[in-house]
BAFI-3210 file (N, C-alpha, C; in Angstrom, 3 decimals, decimal comma, padded with zeros to 6 digits):
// residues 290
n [1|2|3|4|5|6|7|8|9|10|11|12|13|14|15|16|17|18|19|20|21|22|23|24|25|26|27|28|29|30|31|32|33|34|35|36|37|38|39|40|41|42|43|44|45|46|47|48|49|50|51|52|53|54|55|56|57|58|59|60|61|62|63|64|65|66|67|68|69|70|71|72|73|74|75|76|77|78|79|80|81|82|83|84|85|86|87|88|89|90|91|92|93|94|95|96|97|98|99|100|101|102|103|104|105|106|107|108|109|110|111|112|113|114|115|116|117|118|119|120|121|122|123|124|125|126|127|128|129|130|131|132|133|134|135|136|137|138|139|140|141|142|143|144|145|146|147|148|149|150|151|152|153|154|155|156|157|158|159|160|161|162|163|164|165|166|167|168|169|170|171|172|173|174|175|176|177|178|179|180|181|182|183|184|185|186|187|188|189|190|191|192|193|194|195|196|197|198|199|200|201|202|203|204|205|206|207|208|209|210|211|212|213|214|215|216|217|218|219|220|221|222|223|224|225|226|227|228|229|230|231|232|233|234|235|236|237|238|239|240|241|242|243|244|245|246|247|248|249|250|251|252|253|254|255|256|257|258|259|260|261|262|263|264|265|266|267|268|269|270|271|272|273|274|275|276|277|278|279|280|281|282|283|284|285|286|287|288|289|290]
n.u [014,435|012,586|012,428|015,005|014,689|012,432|012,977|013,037|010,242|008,560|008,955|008,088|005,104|003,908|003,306|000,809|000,431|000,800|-000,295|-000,049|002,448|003,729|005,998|007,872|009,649|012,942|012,452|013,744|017,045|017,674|015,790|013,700|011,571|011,670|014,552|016,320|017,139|017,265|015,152|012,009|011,074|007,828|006,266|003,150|001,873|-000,483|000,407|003,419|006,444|007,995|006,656|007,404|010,002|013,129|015,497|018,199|019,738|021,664|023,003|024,853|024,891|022,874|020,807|018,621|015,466|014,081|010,497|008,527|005,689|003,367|-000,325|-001,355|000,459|000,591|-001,918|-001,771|000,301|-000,907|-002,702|-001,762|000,306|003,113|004,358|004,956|005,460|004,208|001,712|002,130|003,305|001,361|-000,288|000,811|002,240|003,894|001,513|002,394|001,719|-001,472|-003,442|-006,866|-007,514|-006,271|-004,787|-006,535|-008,650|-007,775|-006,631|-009,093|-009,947|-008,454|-008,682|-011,566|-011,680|-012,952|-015,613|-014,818|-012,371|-011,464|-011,902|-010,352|-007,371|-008,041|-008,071|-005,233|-003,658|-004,487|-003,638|-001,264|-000,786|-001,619|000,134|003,168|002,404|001,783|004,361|006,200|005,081|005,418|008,584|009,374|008,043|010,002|011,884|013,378|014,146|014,701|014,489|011,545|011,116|011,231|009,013|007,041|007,246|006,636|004,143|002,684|002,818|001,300|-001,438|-001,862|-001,553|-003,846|-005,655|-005,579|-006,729|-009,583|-010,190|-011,042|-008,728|-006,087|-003,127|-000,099|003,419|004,252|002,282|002,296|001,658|-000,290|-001,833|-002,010|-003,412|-006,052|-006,401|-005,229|-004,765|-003,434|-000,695|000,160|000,439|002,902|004,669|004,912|006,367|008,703|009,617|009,748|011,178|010,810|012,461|012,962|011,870|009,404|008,524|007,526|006,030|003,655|003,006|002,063|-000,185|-001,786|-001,720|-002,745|-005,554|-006,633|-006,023|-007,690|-010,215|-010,164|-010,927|-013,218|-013,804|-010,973|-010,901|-013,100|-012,840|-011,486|-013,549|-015,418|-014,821|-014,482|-017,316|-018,027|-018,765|-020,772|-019,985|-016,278|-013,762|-010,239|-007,340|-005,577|-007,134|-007,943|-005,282|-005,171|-006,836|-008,014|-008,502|-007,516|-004,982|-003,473|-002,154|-001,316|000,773|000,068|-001,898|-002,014|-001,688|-003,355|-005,624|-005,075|-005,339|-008,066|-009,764|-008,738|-010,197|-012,630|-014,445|-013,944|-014,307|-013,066|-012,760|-012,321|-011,416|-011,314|-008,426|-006,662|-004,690|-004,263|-005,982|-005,540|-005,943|-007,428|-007,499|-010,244|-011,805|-014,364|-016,395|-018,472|-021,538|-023,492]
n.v [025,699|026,359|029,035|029,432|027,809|029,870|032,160|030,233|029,028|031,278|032,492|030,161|030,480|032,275|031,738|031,039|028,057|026,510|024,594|023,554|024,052|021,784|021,371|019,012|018,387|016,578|013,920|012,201|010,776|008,883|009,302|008,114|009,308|011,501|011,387|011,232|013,421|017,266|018,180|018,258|020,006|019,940|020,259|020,676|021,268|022,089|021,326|020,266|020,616|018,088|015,335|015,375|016,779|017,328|019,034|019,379|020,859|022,801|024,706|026,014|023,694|021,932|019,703|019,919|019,085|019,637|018,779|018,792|018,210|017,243|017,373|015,617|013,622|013,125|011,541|009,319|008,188|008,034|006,431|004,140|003,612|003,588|005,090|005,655|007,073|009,771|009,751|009,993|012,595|014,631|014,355|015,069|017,009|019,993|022,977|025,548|027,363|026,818|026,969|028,004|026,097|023,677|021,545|021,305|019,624|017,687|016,124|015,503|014,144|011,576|011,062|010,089|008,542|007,366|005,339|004,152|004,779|002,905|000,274|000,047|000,552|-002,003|-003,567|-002,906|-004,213|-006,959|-007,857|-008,211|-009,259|-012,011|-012,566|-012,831|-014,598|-017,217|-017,085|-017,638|-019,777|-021,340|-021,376|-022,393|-025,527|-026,171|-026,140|-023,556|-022,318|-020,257|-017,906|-018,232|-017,630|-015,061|-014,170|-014,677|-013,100|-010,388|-011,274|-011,572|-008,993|-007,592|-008,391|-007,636|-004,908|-005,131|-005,591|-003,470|-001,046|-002,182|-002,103|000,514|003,135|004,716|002,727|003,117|004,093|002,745|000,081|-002,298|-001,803|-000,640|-002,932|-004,664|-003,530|-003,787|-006,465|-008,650|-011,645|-011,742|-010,187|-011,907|-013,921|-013,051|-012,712|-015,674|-016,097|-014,658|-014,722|-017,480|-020,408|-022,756|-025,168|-023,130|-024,614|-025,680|-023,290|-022,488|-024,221|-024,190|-020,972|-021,172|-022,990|-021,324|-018,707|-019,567|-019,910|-017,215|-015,514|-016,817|-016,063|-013,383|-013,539|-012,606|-009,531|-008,778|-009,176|-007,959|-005,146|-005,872|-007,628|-006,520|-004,465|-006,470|-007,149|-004,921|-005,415|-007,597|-009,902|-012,034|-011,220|-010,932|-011,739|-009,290|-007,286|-006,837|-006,447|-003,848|-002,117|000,728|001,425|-000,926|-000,122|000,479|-001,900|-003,376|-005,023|-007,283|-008,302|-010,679|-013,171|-012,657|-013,146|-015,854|-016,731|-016,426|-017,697|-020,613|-020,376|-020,780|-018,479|-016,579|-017,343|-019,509|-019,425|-021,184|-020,552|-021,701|-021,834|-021,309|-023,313|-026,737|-028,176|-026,471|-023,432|-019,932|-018,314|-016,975|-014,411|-014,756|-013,470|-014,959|-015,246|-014,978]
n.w [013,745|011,955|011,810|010,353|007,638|006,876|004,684|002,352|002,447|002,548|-000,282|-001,320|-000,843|-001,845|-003,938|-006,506|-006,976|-004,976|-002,427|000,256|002,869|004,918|007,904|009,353|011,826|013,704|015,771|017,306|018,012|015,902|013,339|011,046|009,880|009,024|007,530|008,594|008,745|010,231|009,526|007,465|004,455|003,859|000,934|-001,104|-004,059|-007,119|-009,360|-011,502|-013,167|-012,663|-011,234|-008,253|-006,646|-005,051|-002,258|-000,491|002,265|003,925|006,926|009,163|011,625|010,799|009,194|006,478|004,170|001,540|-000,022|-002,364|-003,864|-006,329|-005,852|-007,130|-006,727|-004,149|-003,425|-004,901|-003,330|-001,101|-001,519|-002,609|-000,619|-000,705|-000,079|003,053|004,966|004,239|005,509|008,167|007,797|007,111|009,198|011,370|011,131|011,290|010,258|007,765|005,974|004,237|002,035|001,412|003,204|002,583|003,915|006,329|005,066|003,476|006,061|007,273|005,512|005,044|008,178|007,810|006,225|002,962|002,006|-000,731|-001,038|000,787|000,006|-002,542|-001,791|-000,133|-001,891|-003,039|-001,174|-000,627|-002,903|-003,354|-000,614|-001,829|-003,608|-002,115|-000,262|-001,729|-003,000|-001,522|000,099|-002,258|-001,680|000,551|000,030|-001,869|000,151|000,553|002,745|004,121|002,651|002,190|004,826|004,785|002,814|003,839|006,241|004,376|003,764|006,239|007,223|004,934|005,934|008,131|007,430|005,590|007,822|009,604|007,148|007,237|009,464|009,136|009,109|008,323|007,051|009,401|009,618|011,588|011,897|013,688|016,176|015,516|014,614|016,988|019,131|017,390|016,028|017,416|017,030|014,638|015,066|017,350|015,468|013,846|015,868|016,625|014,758|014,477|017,234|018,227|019,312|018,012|015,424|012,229|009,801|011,187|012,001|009,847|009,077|010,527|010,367|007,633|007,517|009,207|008,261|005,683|005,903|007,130|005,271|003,282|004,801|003,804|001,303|-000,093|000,670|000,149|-002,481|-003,661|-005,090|-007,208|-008,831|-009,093|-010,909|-013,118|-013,208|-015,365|-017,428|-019,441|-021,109|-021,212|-020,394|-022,338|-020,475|-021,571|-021,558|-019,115|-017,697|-018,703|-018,165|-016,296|-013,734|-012,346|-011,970|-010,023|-008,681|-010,917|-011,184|-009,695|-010,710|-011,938|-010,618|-008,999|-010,015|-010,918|-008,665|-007,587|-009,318|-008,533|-006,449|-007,480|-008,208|-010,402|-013,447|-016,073|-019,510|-022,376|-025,701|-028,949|-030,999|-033,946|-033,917|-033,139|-030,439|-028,637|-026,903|-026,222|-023,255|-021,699|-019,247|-016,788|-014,677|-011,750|-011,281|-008,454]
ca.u [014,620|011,692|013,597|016,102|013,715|011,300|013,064|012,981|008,945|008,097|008,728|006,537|004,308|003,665|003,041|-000,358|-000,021|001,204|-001,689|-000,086|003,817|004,051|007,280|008,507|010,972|013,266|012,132|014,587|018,599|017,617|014,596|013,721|010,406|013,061|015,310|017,879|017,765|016,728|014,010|011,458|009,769|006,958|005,078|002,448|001,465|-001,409|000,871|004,839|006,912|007,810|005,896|008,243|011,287|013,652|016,498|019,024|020,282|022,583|022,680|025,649|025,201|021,561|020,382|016,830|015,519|013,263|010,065|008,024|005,114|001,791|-001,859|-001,901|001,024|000,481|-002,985|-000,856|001,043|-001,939|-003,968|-001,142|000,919|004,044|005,665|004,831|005,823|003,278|000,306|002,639|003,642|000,133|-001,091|001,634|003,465|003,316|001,245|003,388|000,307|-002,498|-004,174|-008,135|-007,896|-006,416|-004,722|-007,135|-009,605|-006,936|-006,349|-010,253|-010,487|-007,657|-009,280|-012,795|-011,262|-013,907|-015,040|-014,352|-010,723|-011,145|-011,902|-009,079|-006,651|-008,142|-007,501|-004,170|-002,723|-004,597|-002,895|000,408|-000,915|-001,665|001,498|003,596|001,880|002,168|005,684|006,656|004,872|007,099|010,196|009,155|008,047|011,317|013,279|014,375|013,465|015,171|013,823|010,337|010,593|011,072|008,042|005,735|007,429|005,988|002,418|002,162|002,740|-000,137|-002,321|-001,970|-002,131|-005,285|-006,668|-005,988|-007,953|-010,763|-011,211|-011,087|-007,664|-005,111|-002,006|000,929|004,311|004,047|001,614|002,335|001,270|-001,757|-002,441|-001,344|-004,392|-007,065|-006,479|-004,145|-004,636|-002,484|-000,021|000,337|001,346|004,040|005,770|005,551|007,179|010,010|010,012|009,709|012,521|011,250|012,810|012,791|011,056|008,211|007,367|006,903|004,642|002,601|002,334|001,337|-001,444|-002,810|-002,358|-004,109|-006,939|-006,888|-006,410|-009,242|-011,240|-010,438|-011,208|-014,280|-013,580|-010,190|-011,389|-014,103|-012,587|-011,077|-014,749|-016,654|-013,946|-015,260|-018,637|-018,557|-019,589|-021,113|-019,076|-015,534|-012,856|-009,006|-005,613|-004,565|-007,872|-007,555|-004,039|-004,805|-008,094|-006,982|-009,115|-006,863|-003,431|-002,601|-002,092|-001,696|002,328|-000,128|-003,419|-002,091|-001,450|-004,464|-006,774|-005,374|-005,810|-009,457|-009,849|-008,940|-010,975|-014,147|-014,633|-013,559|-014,168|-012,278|-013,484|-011,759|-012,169|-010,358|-007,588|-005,812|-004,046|-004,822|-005,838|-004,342|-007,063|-007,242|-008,248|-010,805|-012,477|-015,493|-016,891|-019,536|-022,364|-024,241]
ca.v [025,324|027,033|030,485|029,078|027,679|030,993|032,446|029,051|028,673|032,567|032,289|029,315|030,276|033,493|030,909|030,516|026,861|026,255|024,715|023,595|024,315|021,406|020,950|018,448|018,637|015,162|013,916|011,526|010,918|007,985|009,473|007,554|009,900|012,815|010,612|011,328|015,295|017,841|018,942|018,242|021,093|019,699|021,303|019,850|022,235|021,714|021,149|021,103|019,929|016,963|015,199|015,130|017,500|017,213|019,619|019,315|022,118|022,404|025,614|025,025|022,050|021,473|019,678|019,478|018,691|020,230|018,038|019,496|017,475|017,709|017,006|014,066|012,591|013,022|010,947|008,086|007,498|007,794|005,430|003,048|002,852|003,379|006,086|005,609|008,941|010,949|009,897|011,117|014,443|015,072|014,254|015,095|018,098|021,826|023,603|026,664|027,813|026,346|027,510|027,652|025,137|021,949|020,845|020,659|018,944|016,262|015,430|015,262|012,761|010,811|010,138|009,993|007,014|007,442|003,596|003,515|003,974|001,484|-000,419|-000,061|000,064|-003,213|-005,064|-003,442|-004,699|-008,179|-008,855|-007,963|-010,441|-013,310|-012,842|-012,974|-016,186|-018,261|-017,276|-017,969|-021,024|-022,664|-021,219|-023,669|-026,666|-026,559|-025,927|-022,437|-021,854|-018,291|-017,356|-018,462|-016,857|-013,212|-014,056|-015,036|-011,918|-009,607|-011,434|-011,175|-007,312|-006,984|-009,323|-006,546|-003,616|-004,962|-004,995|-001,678|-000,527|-003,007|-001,379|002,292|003,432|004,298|001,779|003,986|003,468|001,842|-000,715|-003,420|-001,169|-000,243|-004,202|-005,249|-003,359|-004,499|-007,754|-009,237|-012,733|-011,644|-009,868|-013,509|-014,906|-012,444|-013,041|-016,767|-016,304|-014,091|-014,869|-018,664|-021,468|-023,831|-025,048|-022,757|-025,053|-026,207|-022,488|-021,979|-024,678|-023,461|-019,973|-021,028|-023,088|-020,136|-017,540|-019,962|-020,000|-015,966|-015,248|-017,621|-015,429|-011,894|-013,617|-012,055|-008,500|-008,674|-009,413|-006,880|-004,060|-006,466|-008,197|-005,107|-004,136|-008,009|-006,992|-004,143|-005,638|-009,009|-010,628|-012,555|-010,490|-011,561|-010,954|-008,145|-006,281|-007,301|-005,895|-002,621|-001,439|002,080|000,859|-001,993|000,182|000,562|-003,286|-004,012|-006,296|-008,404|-009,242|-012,525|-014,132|-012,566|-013,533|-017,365|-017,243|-016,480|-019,036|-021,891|-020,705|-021,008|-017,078|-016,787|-018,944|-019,361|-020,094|-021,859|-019,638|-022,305|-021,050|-021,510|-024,445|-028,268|-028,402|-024,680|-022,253|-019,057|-018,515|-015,872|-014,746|-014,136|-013,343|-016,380|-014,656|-015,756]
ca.w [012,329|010,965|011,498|009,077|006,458|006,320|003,422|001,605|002,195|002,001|-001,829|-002,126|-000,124|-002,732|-005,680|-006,628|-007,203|-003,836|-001,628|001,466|003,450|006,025|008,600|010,348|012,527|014,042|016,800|018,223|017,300|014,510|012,316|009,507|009,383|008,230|006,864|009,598|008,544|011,279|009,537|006,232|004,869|002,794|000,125|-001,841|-005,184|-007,921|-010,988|-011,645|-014,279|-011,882|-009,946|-007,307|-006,767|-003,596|-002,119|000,423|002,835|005,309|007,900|010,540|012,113|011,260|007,764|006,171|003,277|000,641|-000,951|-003,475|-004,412|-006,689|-005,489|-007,802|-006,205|-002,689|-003,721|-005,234|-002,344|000,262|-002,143|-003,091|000,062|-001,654|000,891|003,985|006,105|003,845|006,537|009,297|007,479|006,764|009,964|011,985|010,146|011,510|009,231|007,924|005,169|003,734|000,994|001,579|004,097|002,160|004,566|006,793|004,080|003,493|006,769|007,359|004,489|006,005|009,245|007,251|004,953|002,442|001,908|-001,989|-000,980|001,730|-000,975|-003,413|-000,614|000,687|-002,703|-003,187|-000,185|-001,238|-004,384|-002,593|000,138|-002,476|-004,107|-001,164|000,454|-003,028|-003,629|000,022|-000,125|-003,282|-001,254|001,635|-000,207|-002,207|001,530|000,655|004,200|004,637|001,572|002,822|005,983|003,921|001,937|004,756|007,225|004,159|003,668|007,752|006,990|003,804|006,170|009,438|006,638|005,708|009,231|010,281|006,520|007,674|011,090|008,964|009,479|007,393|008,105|009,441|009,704|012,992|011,357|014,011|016,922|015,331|014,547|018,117|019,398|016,610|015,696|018,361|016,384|013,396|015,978|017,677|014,430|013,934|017,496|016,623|013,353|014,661|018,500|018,609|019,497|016,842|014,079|011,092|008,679|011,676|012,420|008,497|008,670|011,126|010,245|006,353|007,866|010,069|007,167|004,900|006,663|007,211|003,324|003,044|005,218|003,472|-000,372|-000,653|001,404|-000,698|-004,198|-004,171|-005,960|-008,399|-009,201|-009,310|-012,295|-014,097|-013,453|-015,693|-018,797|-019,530|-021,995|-020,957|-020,747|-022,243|-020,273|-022,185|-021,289|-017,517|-017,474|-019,073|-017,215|-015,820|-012,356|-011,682|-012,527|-008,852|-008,350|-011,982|-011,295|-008,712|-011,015|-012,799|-009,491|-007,970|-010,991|-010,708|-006,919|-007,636|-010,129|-008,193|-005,494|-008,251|-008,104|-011,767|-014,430|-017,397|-020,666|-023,451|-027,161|-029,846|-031,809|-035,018|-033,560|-032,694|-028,792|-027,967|-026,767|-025,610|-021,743|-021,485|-017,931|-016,397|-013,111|-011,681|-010,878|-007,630]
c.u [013,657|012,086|014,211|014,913|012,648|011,773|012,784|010,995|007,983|008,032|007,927|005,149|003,569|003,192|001,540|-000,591|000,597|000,188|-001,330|001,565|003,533|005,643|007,584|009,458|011,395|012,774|012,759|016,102|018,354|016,302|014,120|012,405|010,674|014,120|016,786|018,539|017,171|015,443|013,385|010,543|009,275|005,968|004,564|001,513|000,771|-000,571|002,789|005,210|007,177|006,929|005,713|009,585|011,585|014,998|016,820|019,593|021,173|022,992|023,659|025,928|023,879|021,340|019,245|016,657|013,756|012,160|009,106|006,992|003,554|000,890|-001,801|-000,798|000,992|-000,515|-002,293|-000,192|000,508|-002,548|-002,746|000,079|002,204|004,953|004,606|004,443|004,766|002,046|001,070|002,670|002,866|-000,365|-000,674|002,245|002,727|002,868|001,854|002,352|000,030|-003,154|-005,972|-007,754|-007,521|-005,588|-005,610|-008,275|-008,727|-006,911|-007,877|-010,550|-009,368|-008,159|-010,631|-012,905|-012,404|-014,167|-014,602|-012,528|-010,350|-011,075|-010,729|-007,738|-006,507|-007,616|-006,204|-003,397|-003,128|-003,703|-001,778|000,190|-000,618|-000,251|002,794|003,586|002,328|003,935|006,454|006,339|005,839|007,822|010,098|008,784|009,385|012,606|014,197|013,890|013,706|014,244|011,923|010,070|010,318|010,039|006,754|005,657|006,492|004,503|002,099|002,102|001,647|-000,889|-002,727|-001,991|-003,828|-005,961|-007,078|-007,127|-009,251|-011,424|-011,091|-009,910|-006,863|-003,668|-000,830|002,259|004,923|003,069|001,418|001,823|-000,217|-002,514|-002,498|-002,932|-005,991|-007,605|-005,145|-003,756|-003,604|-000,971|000,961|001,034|003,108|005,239|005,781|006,529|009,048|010,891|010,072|010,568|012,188|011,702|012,443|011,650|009,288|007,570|006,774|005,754|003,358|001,954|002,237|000,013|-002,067|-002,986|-002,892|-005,516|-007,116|-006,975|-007,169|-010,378|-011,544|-010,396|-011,955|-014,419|-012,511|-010,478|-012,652|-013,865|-012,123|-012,868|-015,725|-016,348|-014,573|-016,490|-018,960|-019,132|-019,243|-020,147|-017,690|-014,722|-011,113|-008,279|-005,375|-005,397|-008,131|-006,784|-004,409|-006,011|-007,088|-007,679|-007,844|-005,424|-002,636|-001,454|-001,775|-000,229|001,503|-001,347|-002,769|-001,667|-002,840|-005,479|-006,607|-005,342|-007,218|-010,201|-009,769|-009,731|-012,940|-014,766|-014,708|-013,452|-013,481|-013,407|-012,584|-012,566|-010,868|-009,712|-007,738|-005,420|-004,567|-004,601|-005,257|-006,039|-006,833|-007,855|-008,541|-011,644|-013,654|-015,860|-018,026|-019,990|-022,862|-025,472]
c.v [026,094|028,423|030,396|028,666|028,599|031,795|031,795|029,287|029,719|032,497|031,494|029,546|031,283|032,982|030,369|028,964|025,987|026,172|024,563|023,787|023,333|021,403|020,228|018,025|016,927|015,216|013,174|011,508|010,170|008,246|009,319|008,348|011,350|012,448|011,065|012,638|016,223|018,632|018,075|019,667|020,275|020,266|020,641|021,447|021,685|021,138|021,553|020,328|018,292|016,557|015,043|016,059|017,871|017,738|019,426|020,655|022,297|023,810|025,435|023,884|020,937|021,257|019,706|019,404|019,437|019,063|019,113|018,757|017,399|016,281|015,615|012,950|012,334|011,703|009,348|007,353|007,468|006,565|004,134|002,692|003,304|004,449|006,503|006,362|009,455|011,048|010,839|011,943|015,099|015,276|014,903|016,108|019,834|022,156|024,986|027,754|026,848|027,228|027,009|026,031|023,709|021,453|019,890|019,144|017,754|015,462|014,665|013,679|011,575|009,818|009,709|008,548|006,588|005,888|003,253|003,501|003,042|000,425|-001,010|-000,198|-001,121|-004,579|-004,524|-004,496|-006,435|-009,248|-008,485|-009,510|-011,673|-013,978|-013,231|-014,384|-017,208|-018,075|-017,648|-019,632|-022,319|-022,507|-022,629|-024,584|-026,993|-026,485|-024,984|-021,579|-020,224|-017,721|-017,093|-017,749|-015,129|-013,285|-013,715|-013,625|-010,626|-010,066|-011,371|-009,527|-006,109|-007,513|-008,043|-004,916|-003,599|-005,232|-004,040|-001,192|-001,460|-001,931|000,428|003,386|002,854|003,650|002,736|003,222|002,516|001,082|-002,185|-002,627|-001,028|-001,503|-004,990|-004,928|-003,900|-005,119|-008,291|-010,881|-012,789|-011,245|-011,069|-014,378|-014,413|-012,566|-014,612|-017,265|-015,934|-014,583|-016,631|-019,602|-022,711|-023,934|-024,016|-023,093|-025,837|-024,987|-021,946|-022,430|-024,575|-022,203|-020,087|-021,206|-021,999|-019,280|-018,152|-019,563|-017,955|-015,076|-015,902|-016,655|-014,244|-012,277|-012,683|-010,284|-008,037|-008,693|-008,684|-005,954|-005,122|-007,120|-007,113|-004,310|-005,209|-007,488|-005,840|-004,357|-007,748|-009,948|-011,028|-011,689|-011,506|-011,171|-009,770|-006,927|-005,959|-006,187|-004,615|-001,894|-000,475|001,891|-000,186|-001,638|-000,085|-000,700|-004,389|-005,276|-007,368|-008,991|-010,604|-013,131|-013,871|-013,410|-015,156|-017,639|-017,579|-017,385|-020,244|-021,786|-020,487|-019,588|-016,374|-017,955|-018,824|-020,257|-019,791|-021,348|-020,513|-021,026|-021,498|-023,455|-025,468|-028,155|-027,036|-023,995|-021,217|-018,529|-016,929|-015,860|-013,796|-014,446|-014,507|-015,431|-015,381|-016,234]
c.w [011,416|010,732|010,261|007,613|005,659|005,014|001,999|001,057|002,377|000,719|-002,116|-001,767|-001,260|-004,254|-005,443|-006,501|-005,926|-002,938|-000,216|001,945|004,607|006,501|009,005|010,446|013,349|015,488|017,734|017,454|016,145|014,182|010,922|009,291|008,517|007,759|007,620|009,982|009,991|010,900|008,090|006,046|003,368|002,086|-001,124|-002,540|-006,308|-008,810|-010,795|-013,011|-013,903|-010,843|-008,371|-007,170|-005,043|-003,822|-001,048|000,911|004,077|006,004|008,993|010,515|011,159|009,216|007,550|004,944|002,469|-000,178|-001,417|-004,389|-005,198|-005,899|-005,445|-007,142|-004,791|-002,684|-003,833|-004,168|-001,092|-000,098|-002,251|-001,832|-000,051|-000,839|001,733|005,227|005,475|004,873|007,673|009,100|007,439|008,091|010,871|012,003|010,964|010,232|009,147|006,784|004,666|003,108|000,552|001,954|003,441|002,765|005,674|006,579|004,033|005,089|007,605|006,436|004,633|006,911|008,641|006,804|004,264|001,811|000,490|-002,051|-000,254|000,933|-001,951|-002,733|-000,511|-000,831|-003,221|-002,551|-000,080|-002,289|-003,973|-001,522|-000,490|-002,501|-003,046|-000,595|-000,395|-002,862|-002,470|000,053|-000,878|-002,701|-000,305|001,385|-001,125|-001,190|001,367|001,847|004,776|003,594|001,884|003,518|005,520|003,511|002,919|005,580|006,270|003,944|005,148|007,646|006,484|004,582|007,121|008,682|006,406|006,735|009,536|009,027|006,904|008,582|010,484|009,146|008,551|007,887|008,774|009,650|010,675|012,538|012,724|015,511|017,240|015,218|015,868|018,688|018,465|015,877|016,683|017,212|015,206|014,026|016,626|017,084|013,844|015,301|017,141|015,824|014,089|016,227|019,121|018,665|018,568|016,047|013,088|010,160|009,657|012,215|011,005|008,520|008,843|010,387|008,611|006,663|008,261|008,884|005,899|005,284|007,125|005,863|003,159|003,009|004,873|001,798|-000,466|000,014|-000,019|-002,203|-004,788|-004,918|-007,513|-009,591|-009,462|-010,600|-013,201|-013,846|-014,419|-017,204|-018,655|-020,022|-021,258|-021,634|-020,840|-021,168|-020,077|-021,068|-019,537|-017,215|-017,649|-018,555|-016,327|-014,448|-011,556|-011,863|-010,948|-008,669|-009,664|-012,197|-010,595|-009,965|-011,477|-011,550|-008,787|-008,861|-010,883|-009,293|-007,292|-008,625|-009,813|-007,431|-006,123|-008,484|-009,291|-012,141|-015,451|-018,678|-021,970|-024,952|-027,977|-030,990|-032,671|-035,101|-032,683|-030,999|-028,147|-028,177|-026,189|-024,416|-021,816|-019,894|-017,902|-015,366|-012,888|-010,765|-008,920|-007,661]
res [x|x|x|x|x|x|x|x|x|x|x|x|x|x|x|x|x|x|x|x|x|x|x|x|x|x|x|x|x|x|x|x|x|x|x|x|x|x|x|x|x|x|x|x|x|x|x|x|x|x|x|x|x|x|x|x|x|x|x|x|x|x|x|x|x|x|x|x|x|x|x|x|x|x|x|x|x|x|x|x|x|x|x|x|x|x|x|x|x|x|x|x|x|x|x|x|x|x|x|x|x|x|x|x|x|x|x|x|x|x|x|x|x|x|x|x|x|x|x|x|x|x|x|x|x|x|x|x|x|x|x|x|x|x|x|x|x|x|x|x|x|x|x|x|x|x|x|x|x|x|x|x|x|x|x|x|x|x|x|x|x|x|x|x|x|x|x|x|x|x|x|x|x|x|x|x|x|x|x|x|x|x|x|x|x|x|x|x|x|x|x|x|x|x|x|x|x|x|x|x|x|x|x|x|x|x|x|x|x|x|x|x|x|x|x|x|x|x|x|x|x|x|x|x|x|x|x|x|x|x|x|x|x|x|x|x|x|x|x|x|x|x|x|x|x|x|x|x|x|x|x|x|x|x|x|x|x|x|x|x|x|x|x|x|x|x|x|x|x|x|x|x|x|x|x|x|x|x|x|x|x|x|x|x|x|x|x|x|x|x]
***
């Protein structure tokens, strides 16, 4: 396949703003890591008009597919999760050129997992957690028990994402593989969820209890990047200003569920600024020191 593609990734390869040419090629008959094609050729470039641009090709028998992606977005979707395959392609991918070595440099800072992204990582996949658990939760005290079980199957998912970043490792698409080995306990809860002969609504109940008590235990791990954002100035911050902090953009659909998680659990305080109007105030927050 790379025969066939060398005319394709000779031209890019000739473009200044072209830093790296990865390949990869399928590796079994159903490859959702190539999206089913016989090949990806991936190329990640400083600057385009999009931040993203994808072609299709077809050769004979044999298809593959063209991505085309800047710096800044490769970053986005290492840091935020958000497509999956990019660790494999990176990690995984024939290199076809590199441009002063950034492939290698990426894939260095990969396995490196520098801890301020462990960090931001660890409270996206938090406020995904929260949200998840809560909204799973109402499904199962109102007995929308299927519904429930979807909610809980993805907070068992953010719970074993944030393991693997715990133990330093970025999650991969095999996520349950990588959790199987280093945290078996979360692993456990997933086979009872999916693999167990009880009732429906008596293995919900179970596995809320257990992942109560495990979101319990990653509040303060989890809510670090978010609190370190409230610590940056004294004064009680509104809502609005919450929401629009360019720190907290990654995660910014989860904060109002994360912010009243951390509120009931005394972490945030709120404080009441009277309005206009009789008994109506406006809820401002602030971090509780230790």
């Amino acid at each position: 396949m790379e025969d066939i593609l060398r005319p394709i990734y000779q031209e890019r390869a000739s473009n200044e703003d072209t830093l790296s040419i990865l390949l990869i090629e399928r590796r079994k008959e159903e490859s959702p890591i190539t999206e089913n094609l016989d090949a990806v050729l991936f190329i990640i470039v400083r600057e385009a008009n999009d931040p993203l641009f994808i072609k299709h090709y077809e050769y004979i028998n044999q298809k593959a597919s063209l991505y085309v992606a800047t710096a800044e977005q490769v970053h986005e979707w290492l840091l935020y999760g958000t497509n999956r395959r990019i660790v494999d392609w990176v990690l995984n991918g024939k290199v076809i050129f590199d441009r002063n070595e950034y492939v290698d440099q990426l894939r260095q800072r990969l396995l490196d997992f520098p801890q301020q992204e462990r960090v931001e990582k660890t409270a996206i996949e938090f406020a995904k957690l929260i949200r998840r658990y809560i909204e799973g939760k109402d499904f199962y005290e109102s007995k929308h028990y299927l519904d429930a079980f979807n909610h809980i199957i993805h907070a068992l998912h953010h719970l074993a994402r944030l393991s693997v970043i715990e133990n330093g490792f970025h999650p991969e698409v095999t996520v349950w593989s990588q959790v199987r080995k280093i945290e078996p306990e979360i692993y456990k809860l997933y086979e009872e969820l999916v693999y167990s002969t009880e009732e429906l609504p008596k293995r919900l109940e179970l596995l809320f209890l257990a992942s109560e008590f495990l979101v319990n235990q990653r509040t303060e791990i989890g809510s670090k990047h978010f609190l370190e954002v409230l610590s940056e100035k004294e004064e009680a911050w509104t809502f609005d200003e919450i929401l629009n902090h360019p720190k907290l953009r990654p995660y910014v659909i989860d904060v109002g569920v994360l912010l009243e998680f951390l509120v009931g659990k005394g972490v945030v305080r709120v404080e009441k600024i009277p309005t206009k109007g009789k008994n109506i105030y406006h809820r401002h927050y602030r971090i509780l020191k230790n």
